[in-house]
MARKOL-592465 format. One record per atom (N, C-alpha, C, CB): x, y, z. Coordinates in steps of 0.2 Angstrom, whole numbers, plus 5000, padded with zeros to 4 digits. Glycine has a CB too. Example, Ala and Ser with C-alpha at 12.3 -4.5 7.8 and 13.67 -1.06 7.14 Angstrom:
<dokes>
506649725039/506249785039/506649845039/505749785045/506449895035/506849955036/506450005039/507049975029/
</dokes>
This chain:
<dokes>
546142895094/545842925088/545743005090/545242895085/546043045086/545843125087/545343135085/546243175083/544743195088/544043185085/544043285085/543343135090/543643275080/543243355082/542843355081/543343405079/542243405085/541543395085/541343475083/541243375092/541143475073/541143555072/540443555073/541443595065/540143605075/539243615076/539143685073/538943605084/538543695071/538143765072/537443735075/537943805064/537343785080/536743775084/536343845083/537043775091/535643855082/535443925084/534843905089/535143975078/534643845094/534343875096/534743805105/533343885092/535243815101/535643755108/535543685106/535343755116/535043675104/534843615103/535443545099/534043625099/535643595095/536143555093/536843565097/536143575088/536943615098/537543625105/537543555109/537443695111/537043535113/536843495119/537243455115/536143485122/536843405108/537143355105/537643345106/537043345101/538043405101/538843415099/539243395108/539143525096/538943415112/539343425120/539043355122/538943515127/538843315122/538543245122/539143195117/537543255118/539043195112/539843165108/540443185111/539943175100/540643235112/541243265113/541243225121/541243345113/540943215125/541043175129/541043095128/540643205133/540643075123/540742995122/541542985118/540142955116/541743035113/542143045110/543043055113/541843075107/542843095117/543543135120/543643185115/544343085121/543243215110/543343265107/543443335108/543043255105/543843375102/543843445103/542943475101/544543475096/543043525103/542343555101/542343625099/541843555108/542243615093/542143695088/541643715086/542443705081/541143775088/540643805087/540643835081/540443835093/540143845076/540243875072/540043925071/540143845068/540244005070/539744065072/539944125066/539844085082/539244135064/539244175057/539344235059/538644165052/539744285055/539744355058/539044365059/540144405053/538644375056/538044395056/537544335059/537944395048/537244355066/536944305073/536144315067/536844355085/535944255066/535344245064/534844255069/535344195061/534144285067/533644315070/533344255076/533244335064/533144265080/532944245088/532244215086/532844325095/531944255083/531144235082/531144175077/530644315078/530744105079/530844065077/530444095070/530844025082/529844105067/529544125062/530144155057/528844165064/530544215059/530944255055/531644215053/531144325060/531744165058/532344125057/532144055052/532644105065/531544045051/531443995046/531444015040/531043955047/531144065041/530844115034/531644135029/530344205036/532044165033/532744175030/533144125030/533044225033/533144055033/533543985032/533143975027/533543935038/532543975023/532343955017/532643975010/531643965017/532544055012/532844105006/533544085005/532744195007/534044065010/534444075011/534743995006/534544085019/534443935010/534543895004/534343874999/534543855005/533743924997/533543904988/534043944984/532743924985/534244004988/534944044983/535544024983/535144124984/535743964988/536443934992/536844004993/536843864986/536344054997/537044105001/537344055006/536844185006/538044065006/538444045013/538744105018/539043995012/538444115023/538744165027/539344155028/538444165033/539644225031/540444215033/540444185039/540744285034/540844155043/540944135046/541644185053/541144085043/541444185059/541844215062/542244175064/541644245067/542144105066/542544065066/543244035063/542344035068/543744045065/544344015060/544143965060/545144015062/544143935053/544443855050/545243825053/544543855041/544943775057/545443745059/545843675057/545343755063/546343675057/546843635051/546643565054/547743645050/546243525050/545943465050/546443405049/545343475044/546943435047/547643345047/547843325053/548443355044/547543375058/547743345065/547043295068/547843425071/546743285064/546143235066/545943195061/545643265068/545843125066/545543055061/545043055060/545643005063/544743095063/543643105062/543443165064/543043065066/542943205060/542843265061/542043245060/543243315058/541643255068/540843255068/540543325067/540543235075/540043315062/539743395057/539143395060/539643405048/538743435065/538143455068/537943505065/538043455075/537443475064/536943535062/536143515064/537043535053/535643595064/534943585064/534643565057/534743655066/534043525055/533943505050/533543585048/533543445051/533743635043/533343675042/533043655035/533643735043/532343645033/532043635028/532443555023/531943715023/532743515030/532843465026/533543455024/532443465020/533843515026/534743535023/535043535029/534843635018/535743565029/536243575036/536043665034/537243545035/536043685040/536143745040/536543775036/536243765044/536443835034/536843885029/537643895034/536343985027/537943895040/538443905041/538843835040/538543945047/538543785040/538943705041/539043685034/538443635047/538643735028/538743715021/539243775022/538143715015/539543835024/540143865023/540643825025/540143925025/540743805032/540943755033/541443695027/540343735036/540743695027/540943605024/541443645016/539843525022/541343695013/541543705005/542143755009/540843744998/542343785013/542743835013/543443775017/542443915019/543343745019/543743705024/544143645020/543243655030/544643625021/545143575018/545043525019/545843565019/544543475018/544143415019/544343345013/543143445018/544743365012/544943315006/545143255009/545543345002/545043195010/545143155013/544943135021/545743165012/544543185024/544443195029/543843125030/544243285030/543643105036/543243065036/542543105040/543643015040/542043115039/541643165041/541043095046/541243215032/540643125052/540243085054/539643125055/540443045059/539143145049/538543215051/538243175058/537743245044/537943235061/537343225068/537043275062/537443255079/536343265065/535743335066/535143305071/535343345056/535143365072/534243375075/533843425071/534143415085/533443385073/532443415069/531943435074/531843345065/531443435072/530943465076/530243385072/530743585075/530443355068/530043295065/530243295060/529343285066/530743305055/531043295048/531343265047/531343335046/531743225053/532343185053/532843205048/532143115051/533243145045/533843205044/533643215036/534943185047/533243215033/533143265026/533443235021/533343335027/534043265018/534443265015/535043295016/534243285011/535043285023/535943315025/536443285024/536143325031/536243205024/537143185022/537143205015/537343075023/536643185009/536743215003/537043275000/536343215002/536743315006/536943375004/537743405006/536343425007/537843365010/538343385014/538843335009/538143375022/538743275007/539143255002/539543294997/538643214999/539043324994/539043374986/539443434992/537943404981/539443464997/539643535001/540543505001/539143555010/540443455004/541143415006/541543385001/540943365010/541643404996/542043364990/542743334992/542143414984/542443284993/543243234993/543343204999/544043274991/542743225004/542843205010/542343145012/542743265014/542543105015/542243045017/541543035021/542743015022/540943035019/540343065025/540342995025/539443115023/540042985031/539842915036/539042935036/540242905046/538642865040/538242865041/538042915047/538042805041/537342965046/537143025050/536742985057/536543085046/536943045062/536543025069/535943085067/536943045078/535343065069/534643105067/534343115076/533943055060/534243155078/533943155084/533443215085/534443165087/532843175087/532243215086/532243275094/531443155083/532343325093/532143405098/533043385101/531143405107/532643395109/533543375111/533343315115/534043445117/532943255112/533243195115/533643155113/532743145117/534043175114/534843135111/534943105120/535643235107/535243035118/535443015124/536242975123/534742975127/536542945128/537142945127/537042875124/537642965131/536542835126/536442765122/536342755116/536042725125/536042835112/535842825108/536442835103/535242865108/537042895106/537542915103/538042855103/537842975105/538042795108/538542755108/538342705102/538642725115/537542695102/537542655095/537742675089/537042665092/537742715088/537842775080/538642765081/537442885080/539142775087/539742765086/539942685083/540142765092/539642625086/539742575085/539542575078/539542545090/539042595075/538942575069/539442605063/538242595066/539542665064/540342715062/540742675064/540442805066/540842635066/541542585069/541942645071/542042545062/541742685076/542042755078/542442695085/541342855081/543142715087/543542685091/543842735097/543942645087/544042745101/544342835105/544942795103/544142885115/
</dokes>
């Protein structure tokens, strides 16, 4: 099975994940990275992930979208920000050719668990297949915990 692992990370914590499946998986790994590097200061970077998702801006993206027919699953990481996927993994998910695609979200929280990400990411993703979400609270993500979540995804390499 072809996999891809697309993530946005801002503080790594979700990188680690994405680099943690991609190794249970044999996956590609695509970072997702917005022209515009959101602010460092954790206080400044929540405050503008809030504004950002009650107006649904979606940032640009530096990263090319890449042609998703060459894969049989495509894992979507994301940070839980205020209960949502981050603003670049909802550009992501609506700019990309996901029609048919089989989607398997991750997210990490800091204690929010995963919110309303598969929902949201449902409604971002039109026409694409979401599976059930890995939720992984800071960066204790472990690889027993990811092999579960495959097995229940009936994810096979």
């Amino acid at each position: 099975m072809k996999t891809l692992i697309v993530y946005y990370s801002h503080s790594g914590t979700t990188r680690r994940l994405a680099e943690l499946i991609a190794k249970e998986t044999g996956g590609d790994l695509l970072e997702l990275v917005p022209e515009t590097a959101y602010p460092g200061d954790y206080n400044t970077v929540v405050a503008q992930a809030k504004r950002e998702l009650q107006s649904g801006f979606r940032p640009a993206l530096k990263t090319a979208l890449p042609d998703l027919s060459a894969y049989d699953m495509v894992f979507v990481g994301t940070p839980n920000w205020w209960s949502s996927p981050a603003p670049p993994v909802l550009t992501f998910l609506e700019q990309a050719d996901i029609k048919g695609v089989q989607i398997a979200p991750f997210c990490t929280h800091g204690g929010g668990g995963s919110g309303h990400i598969r929902r949201d990411m449902e409604k971002a993703g039109r026409g694409a297949a979401i599976l059930p979400e890995l939720s992984v609270y800071g960066g204790s993500g472990k690889a027993a915990d990811i092999q579960k979540w495959l097995k229940k995804i009936s994810f096979t390499k």
